[in-house]
KEZASE-208649 format. One line per 10 residues: number of its first residue (from 1); their letters; for each residue x negated, y negated, z of N, C-alpha, C. Coordinates in steps of 0.001 Angstrom, whole numbers, always signed. Example, Ala and Ser with C-alpha at 12.3 -4.5 7.8 and 13.67 -1.06 7.14 Angstrom:
<atoms>
1 = as = -13190:+5690:+7800:-12300:+4500:+7800:-13200:+3300:+7800 | -12850:+2250:+7080:-13670:+1060:+7140:-12900:-30:+7870
</atoms>
This chain:
<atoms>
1 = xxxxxxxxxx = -120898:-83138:+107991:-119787:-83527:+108853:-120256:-83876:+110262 | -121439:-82936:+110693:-121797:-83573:+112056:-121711:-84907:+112467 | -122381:-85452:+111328:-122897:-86847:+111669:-122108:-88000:+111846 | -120734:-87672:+111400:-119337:-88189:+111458:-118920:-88323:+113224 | -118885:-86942:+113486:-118458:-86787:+115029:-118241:-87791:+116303 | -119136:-88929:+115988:-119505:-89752:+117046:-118235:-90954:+117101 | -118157:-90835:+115418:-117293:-92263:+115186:-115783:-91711:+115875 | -114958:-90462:+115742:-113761:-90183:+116560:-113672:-90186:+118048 | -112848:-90246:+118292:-111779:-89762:+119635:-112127:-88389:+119693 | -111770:-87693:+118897:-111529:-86601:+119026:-112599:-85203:+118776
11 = xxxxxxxxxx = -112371:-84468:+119758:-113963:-83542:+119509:-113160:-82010:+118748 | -113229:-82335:+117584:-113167:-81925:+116593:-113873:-80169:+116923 | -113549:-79244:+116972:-114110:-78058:+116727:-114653:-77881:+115386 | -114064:-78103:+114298:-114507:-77550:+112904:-115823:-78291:+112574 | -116137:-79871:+113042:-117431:-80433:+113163:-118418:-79548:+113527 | -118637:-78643:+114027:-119618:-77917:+114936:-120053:-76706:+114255 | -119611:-76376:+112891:-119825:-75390:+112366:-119022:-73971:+112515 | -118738:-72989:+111837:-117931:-71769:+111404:-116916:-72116:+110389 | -116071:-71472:+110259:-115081:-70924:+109018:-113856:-70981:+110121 | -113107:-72013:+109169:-111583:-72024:+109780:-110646:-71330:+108693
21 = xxxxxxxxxx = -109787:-70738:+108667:-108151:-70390:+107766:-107904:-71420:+108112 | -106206:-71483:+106869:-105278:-72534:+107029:-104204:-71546:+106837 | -102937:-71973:+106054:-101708:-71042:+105382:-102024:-71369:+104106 | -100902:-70510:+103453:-100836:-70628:+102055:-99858:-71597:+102068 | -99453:-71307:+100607:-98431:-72567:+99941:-96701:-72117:+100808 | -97102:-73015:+101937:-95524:-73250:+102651:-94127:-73616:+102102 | -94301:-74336:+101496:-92810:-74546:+100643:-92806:-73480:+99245 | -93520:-73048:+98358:-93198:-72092:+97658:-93049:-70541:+98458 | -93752:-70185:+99345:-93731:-69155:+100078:-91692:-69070:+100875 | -91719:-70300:+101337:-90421:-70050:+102050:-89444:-70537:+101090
31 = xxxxxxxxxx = -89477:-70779:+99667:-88424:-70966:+98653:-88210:-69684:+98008 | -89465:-69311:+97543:-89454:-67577:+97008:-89173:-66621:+97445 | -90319:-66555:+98886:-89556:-65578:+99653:-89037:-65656:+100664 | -88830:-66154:+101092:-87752:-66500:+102110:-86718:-66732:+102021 | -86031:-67340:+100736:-84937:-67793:+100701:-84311:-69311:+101326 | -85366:-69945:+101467:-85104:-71015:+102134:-85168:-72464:+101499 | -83902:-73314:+101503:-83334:-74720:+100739:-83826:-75991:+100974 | -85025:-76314:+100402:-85875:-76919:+100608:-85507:-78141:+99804 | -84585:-79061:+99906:-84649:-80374:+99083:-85682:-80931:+99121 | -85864:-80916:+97543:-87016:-81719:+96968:-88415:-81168:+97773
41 = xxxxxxxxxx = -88270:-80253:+97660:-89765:-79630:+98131:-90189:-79600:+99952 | -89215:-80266:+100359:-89694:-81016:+101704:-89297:-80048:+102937 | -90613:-79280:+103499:-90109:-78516:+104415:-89502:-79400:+105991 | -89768:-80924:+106125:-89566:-80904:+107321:-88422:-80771:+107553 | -87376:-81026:+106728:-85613:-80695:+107372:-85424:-79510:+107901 | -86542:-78551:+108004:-85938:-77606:+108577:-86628:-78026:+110260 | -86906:-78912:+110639:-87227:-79481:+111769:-85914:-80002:+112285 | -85171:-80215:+112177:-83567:-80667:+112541:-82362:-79502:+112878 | -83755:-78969:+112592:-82190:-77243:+113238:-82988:-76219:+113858 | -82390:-75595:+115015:-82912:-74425:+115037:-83112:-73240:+114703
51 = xxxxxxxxxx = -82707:-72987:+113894:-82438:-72178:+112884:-83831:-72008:+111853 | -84030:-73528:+111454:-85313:-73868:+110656:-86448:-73825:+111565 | -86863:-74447:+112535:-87789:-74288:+113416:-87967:-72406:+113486 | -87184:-71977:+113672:-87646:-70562:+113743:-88565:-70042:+112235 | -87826:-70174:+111560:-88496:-70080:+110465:-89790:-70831:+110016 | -89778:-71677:+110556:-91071:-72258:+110476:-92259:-71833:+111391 | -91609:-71488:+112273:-92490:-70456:+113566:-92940:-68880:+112916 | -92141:-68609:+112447:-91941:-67162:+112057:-93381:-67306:+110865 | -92740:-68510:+109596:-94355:-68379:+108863:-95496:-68856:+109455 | -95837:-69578:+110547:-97045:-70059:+111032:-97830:-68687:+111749
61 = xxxxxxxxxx = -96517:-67797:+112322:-97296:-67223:+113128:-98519:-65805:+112087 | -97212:-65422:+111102:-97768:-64951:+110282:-99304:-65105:+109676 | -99802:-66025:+109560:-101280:-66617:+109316:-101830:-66922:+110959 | -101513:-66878:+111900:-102571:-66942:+112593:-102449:-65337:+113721 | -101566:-64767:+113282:-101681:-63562:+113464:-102937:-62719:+112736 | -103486:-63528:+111422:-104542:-63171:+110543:-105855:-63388:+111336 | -105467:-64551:+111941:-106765:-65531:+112031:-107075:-64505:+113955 | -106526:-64092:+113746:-106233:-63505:+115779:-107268:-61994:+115484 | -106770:-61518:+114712:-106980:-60046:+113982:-109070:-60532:+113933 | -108995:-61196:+112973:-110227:-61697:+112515:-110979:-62429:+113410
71 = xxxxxxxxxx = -110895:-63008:+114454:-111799:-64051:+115590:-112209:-65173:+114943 | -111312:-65590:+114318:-111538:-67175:+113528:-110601:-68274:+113997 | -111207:-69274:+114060:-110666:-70737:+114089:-109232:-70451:+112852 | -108737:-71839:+112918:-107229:-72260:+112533:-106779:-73323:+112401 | -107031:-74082:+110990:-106280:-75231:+110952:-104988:-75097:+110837 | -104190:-75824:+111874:-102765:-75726:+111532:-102035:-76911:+111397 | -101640:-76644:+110173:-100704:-78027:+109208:-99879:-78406:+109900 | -98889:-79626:+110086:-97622:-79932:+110002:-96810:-79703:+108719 | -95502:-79121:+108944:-94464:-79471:+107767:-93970:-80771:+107563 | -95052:-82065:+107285:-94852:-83261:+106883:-95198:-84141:+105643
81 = xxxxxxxxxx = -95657:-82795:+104596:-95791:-83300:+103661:-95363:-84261:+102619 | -93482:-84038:+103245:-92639:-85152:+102099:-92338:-86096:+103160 | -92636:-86402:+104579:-92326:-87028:+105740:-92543:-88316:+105494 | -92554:-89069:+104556:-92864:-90568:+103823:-91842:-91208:+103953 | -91393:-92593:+103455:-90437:-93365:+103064:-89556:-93202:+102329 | -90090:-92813:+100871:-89496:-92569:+99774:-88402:-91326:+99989 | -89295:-90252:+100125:-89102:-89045:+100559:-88069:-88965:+101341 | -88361:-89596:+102453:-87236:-89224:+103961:-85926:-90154:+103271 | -85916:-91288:+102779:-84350:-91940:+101758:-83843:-91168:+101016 | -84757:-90489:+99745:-84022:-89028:+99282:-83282:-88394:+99904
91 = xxxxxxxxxx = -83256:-87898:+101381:-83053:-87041:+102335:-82347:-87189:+103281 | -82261:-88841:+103637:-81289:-89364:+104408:-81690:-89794:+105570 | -83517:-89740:+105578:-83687:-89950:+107090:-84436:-91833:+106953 | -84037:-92566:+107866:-84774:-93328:+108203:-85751:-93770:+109321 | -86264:-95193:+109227:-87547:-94835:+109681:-87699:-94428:+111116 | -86880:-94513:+111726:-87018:-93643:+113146:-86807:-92142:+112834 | -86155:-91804:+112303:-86211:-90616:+112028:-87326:-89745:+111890 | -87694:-90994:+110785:-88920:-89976:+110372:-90231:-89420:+111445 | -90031:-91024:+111942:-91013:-91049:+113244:-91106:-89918:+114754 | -89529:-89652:+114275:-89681:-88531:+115375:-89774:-87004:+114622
101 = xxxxxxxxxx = -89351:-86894:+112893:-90115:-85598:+112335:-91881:-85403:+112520 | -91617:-86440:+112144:-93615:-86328:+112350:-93936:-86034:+113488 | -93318:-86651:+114730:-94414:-86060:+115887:-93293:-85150:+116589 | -92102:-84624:+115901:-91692:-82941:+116435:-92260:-81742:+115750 | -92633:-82242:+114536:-93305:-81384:+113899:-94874:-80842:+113971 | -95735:-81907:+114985:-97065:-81642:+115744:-96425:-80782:+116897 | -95193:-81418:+117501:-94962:-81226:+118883:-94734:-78558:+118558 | -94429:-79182:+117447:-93641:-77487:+117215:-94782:-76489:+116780 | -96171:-77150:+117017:-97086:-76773:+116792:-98285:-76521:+118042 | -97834:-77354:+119113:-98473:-77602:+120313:-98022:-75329:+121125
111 = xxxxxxxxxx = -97067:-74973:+121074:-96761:-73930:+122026:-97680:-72935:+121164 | -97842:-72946:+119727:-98654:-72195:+118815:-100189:-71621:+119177 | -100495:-73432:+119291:-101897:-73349:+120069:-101900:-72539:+121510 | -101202:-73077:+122268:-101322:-72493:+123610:-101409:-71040:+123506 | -100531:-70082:+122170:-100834:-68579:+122295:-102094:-68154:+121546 | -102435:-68672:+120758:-103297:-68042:+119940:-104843:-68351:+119694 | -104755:-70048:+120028:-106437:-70583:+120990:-107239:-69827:+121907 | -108184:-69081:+121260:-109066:-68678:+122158:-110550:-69769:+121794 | -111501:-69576:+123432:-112883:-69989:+122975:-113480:-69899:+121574 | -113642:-69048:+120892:-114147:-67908:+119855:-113278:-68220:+119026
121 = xxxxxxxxxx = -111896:-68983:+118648:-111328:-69078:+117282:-110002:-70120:+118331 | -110816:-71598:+117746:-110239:-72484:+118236:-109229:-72880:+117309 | -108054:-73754:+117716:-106737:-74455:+116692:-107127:-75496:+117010 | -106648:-76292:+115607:-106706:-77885:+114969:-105493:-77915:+114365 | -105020:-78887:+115438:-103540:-79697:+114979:-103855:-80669:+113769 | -103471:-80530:+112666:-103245:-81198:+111516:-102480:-81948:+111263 | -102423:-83006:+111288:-101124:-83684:+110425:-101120:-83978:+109135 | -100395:-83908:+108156:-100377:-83530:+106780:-99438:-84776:+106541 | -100456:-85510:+104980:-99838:-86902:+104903:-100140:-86535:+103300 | -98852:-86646:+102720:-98402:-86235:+101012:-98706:-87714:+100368
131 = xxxxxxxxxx = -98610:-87740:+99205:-98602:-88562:+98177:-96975:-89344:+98551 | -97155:-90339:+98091:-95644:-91484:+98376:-94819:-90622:+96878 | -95727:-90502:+95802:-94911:-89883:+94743:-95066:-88459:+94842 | -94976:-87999:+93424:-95147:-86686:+92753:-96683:-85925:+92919 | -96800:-85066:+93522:-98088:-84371:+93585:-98560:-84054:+92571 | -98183:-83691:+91350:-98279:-83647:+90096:-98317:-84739:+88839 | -98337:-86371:+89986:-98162:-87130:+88730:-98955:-88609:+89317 | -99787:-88986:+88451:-100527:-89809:+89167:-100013:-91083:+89858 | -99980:-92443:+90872:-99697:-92727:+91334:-99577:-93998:+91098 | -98802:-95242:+91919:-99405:-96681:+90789:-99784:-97496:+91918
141 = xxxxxxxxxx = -99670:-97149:+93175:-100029:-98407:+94795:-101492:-98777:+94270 | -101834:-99912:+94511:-103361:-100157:+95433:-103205:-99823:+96424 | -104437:-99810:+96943:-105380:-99492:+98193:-104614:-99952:+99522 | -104173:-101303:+98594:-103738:-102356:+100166:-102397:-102021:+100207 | -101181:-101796:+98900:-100319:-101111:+99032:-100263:-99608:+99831 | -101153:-98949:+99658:-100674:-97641:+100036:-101418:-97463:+101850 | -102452:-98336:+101952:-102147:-98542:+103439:-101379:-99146:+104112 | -100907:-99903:+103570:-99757:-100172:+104478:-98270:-99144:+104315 | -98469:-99138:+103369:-96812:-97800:+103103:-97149:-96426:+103952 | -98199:-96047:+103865:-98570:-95055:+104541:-98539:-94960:+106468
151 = xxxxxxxxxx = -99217:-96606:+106690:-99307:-96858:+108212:-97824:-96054:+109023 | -96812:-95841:+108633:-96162:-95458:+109781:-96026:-94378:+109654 | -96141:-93170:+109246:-96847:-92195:+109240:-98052:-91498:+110344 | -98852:-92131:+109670:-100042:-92223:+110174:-100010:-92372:+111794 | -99209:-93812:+111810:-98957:-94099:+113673:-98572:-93067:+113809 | -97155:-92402:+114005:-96427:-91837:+114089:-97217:-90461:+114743 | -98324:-89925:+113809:-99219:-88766:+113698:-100397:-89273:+115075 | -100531:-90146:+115172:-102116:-90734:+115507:-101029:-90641:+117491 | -99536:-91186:+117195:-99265:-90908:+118969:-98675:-89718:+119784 | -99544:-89383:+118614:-98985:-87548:+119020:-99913:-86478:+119187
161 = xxxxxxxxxx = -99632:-85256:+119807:-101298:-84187:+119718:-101743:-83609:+118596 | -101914:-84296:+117761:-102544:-84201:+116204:-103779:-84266:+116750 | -104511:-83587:+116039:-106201:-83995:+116294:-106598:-84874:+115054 | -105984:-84633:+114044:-106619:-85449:+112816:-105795:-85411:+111529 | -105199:-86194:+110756:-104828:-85680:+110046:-105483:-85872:+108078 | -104419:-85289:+107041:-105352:-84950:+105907:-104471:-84977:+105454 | -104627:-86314:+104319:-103682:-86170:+102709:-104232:-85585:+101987 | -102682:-84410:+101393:-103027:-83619:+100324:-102329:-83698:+98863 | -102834:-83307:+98378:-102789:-83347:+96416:-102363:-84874:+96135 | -103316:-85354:+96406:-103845:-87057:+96149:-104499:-86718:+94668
171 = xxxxxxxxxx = -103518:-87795:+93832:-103661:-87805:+92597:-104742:-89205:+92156 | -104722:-89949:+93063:-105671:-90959:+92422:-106657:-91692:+93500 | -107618:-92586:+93680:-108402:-93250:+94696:-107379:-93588:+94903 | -107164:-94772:+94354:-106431:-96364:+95382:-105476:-95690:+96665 | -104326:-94651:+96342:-103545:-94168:+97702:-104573:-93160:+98526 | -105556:-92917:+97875:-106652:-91743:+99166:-107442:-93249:+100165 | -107487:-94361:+99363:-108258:-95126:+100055:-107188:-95974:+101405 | -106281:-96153:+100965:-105353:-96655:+101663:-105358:-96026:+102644 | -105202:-94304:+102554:-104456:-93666:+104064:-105749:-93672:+104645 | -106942:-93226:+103851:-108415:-93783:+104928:-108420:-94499:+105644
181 = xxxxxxxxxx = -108120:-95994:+105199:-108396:-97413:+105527:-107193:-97306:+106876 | -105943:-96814:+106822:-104934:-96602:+107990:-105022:-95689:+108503 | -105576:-94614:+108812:-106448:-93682:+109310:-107455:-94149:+110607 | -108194:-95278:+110044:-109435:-95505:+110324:-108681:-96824:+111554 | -107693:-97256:+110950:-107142:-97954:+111915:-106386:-97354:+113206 | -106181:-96645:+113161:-105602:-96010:+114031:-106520:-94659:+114683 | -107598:-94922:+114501:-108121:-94034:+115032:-108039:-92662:+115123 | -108181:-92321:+113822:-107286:-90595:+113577:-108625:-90382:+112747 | -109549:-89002:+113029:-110209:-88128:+112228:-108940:-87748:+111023 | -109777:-87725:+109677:-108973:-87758:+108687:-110136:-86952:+107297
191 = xxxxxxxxxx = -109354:-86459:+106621:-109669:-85346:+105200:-108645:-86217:+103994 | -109795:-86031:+102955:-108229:-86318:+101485:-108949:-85409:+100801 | -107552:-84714:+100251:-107656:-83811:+99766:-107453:-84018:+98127 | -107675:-84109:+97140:-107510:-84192:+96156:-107222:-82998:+95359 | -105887:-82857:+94153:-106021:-81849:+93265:-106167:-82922:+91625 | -106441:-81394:+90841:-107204:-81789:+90087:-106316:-80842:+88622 | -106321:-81636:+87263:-105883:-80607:+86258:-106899:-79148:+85729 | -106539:-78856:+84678:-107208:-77399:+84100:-108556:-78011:+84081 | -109260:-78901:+83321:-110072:-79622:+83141:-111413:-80147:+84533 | -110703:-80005:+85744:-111620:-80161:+86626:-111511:-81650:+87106
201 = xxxxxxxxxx = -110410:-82516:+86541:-110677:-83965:+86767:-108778:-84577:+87142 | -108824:-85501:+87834:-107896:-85695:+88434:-106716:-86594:+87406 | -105183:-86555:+87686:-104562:-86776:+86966:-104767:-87553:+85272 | -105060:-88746:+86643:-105744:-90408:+85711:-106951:-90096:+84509 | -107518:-88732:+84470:-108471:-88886:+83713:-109774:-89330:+84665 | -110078:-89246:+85763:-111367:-90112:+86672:-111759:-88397:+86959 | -113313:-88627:+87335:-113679:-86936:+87461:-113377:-86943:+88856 | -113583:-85494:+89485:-113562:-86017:+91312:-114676:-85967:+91592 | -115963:-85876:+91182:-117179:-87132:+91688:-116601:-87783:+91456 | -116399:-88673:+90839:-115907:-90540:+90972:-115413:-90663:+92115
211 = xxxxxxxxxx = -114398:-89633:+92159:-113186:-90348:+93359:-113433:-89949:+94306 | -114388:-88903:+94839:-114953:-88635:+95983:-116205:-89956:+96485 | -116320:-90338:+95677:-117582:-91094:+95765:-117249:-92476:+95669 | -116045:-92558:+95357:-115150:-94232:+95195:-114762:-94137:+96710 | -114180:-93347:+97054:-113612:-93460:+98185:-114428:-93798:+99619 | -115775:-92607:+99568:-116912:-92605:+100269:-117026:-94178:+100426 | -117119:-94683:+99273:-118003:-96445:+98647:-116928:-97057:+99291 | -115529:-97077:+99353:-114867:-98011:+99637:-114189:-97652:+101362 | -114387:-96762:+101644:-114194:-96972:+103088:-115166:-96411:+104044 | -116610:-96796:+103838:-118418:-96358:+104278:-118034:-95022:+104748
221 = xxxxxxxxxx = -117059:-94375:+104108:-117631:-92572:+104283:-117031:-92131:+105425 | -115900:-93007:+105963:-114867:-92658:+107025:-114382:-91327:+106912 | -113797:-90562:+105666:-113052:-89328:+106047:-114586:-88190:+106549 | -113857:-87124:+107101:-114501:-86514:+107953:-114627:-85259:+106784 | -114290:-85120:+105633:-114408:-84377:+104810:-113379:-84593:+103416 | -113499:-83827:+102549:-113005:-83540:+101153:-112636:-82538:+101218 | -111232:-82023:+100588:-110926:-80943:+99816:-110485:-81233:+98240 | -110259:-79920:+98012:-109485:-79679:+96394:-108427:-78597:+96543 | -106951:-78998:+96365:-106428:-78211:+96319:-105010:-78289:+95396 | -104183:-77217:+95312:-103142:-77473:+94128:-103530:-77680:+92667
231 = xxxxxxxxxx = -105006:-76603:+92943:-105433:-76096:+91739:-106158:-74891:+91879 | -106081:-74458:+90767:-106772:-72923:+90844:-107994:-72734:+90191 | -109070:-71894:+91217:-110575:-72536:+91268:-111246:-72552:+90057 | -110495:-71412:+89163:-111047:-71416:+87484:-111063:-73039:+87156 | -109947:-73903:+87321:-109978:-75322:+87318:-111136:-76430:+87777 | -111837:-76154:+88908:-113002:-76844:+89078:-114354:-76163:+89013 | -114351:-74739:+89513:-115659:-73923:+90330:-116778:-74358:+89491 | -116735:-74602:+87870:-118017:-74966:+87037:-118941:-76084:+87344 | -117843:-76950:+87645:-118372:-78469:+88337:-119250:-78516:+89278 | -118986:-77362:+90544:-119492:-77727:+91951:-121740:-77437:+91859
241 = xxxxxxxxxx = -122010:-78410:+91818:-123909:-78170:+91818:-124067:-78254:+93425 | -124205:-77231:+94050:-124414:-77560:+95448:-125330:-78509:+95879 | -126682:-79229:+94679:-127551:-80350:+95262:-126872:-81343:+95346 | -125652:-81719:+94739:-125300:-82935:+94412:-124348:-83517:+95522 | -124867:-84640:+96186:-124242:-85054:+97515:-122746:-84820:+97466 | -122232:-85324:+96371:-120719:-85707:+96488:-119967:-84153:+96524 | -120797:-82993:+96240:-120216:-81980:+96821:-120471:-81064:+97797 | -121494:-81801:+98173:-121698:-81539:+99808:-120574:-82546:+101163 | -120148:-83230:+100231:-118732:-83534:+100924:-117353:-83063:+100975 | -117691:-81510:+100102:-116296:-81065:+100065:-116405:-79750:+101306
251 = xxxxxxxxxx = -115240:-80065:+102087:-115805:-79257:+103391:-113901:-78344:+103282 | -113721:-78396:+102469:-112373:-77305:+102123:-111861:-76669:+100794 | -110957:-75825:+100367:-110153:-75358:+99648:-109152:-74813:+99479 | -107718:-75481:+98834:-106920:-74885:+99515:-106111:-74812:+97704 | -106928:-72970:+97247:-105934:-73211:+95743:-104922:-72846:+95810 | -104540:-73133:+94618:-103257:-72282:+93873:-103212:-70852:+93781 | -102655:-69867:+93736:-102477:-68541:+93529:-102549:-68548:+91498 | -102216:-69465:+91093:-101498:-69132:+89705:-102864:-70148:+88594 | -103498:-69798:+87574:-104019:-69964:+86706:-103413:-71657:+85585 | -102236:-71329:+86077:-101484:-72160:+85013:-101407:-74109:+85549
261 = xxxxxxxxxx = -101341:-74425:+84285:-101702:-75812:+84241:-100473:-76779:+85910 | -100346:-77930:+86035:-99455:-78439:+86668:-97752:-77953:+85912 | -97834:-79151:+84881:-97117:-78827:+83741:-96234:-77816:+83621 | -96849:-76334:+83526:-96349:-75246:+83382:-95890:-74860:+84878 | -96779:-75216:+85471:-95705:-74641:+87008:-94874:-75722:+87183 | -94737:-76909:+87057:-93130:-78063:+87287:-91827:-77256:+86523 | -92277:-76876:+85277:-90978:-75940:+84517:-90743:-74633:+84805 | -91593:-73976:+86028:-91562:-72711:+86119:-90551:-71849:+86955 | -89875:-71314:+86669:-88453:-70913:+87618:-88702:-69833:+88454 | -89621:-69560:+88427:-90501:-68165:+89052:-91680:-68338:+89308
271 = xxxxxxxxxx = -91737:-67722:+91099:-93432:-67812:+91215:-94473:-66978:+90858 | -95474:-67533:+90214:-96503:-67101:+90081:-97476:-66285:+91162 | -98063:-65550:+91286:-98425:-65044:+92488:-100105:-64619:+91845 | -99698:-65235:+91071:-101250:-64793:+90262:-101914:-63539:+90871 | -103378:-63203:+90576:-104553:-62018:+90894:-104957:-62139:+91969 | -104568:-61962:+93203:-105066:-61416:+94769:-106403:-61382:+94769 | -106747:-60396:+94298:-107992:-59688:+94053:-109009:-60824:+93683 | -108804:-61030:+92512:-109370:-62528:+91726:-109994:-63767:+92370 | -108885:-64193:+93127:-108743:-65206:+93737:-109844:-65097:+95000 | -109732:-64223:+95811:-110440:-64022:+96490:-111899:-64117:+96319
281 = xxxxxxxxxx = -112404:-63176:+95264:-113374:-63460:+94847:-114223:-64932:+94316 | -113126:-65323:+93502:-113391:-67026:+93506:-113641:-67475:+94705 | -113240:-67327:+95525:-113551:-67719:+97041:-114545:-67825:+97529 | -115502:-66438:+97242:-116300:-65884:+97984:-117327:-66320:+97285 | -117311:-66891:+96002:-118335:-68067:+95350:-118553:-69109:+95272 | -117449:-69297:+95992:-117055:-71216:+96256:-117926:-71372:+97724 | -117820:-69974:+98712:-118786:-70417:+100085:-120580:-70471:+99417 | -120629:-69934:+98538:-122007:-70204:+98133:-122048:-71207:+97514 | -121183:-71972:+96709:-121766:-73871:+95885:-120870:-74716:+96927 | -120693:-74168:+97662:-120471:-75520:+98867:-120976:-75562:+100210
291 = xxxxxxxxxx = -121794:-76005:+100160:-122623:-75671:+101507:-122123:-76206:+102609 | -120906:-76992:+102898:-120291:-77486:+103791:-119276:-76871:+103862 | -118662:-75952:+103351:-117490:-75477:+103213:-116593:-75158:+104659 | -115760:-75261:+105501:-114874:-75086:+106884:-114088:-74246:+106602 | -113057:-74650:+105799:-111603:-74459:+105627:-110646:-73860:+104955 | -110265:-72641:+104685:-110255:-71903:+103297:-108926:-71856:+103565 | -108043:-72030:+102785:-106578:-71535:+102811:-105794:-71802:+101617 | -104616:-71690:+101249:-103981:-71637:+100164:-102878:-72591:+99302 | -102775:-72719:+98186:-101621:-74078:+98152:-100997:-73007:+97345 | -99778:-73553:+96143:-98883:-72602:+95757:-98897:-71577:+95239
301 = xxxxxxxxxx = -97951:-70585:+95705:-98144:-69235:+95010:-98695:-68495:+95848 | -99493:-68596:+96956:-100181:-68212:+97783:-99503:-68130:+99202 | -99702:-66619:+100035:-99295:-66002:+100962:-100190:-65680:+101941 | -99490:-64971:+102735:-100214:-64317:+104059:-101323:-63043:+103195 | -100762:-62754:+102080:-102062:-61387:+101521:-102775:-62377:+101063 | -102815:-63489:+100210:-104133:-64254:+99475:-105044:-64419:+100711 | -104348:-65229:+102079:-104924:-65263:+102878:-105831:-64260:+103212 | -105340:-63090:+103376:-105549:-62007:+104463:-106946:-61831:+103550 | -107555:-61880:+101986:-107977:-61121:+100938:-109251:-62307:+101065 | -108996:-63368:+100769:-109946:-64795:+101236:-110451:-64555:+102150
311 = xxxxxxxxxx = -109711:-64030:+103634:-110641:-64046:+104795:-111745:-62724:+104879 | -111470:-61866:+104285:-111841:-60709:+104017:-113178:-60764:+102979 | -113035:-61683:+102162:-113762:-61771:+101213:-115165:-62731:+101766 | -114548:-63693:+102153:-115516:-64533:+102849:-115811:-64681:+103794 | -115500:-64046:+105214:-115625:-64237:+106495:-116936:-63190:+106692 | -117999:-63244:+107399:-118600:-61796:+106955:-118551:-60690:+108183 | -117977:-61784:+109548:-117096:-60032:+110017:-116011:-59611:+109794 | -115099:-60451:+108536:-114243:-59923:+108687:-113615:-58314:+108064 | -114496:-58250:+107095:-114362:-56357:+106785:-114734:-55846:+107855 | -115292:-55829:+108829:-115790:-54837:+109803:-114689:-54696:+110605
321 = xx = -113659:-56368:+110940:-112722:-55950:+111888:-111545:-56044:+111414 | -111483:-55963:+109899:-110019:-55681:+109521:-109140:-54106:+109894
</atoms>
């Protein structure tokens, strides 16, 4: 990732080496337990009330109350995952609208930093850029389609105090290459995150070498890293050969709590909260076959304890100062 550094704007803390947290799975966390009415998955409506903003404060602080405890860095997401086109018409918002969820939703993240940024465990404003479809279902844009569908977004993120942002559970190249390619236009440090089925390989049937390495090929290696997430690590960990370049480009992880296929969690009426314990440990083997590894945090099913158990597991002061 160093070697990236030069090409941004932005001076990136996580470039420089240590171990950042993230949160766990935000919209299952505040549907399960929280109690909170999340149409169509999409936490930003609760950006339109105050009511929701609290609650959205209330879970952020929760994880970096972790990260405070521990003397670690902090990537911190936006709730803009369904903040798209498609998405925001479901929902009722148009495109100004959206334009001002996206950068109130950095903006509701800016007072965060100011408390909990120290020298010693710096924050990274994230902006979080979803799939146009189903996270669970592969996608049909080209490249040139999904940069441009994506571009206002992206603006949107890029004129605001985002430091960088990162599409997650990207089901195929062509839309990871797009938000690169509009990314890259706009001058935004940028991550794609890819999830992956039981199997280790992404919706379409393509492995993620390929698509880590398609993507690399088709936009000269612009993102500033790789993740895998919205899968659970039994799902890839066999794959990862730490010699092999294309996974020395994976500089995150952000699983599932739950074992079970996509499939089975779309029909599932109850969350999974899978093995704590488990999980963690998977963790703490994933910092050894990824030698780039930053970013550890959680996608569904996953809480402030997976967190707390991950950082614990893998941080190596963090047993001493739990």
């Amino acid at each position: 990732m160093e070697e990236n550094l030069a090409r941004y704007r932005h001076d990136l803390p996580l470039v420089r080496g240590g171990m950042f947290l993230s949160d766990g799975g935000m919209e299952t966390a505040l549907i399960f337990h929280e109690g909170v009415d999340l149409p169509h998955f999409a936490s930003f409506v609760l950006l339109s009330s105050a009511e929701g903003r609290r609650q959205l404060l209330r879970y952020y602080t929760r994880y970096l109350e972790i990260a405070r405890r521990h003397a670690t860095g902090f990537v911190l997401d936006t709730a803009t995952w369904r903040a798209n086109a498609d998405w925001g018409e479901k929902l009722g918002f148009d495109a100004e609208a959206l334009k001002k969820v996206n950068r109130d939703a950095v903006y509701l993240l800016t007072g965060l930093r100011s408390e909990y940024e120290r020298p010693e465990a710096p924050v990274v404003l994230n902006g979080v850029i979803g799939p146009r479809g189903d996270g669970y279902r592969a996608g049909r844009m080209t490249a040139i389609e999904a940069e441009d569908y994506h571009s206002a977004q992206i603006a949107a993120l890029s004129g605001s105090e985002a430091d960088m942002i990162t599409a997650v559970t990207m089901t195929n190249t062509e839309e990871a290459i797009g938000i690169v390619r509009s990314a890259r236009n706009h001058d935004m440090p940028c991550a794609i995150s890819f999830t992956v089925e039981t199997d280790g390989r992404l919706i379409t049937g393509r492995p993620l070498e390929h698509a880590i390495e398609t993507v690399d090929a088709e936009t000269d290696g612009y993102p500033l890293y790789y993740m895998i997430n919205c899968a659970h690590p039994s799902h890839f960990e066999n794959m990862l050969d730490r010699q092999s370049a294309w996974v020395r480009r994976i500089g995150g992880i952000r699983a599932n709590a739950s074992t079970k296929s996509h499939a089975e969690l779309d029909e599932s009426e109850t969350l999974d909260a899978g093995d704590v314990c488990d999980l963690a440990e998977r963790y703490r083997s994933l910092t050894r076959h990824l030698p780039h590894l930053r970013v550890l945090g959680g996608c569904c099913g996953t809480d402030h304890r997976h967190i707390t158990a991950i950082c614990e597991a893998c941080l190596p002061h963090a047993a001493l100062s739990a």
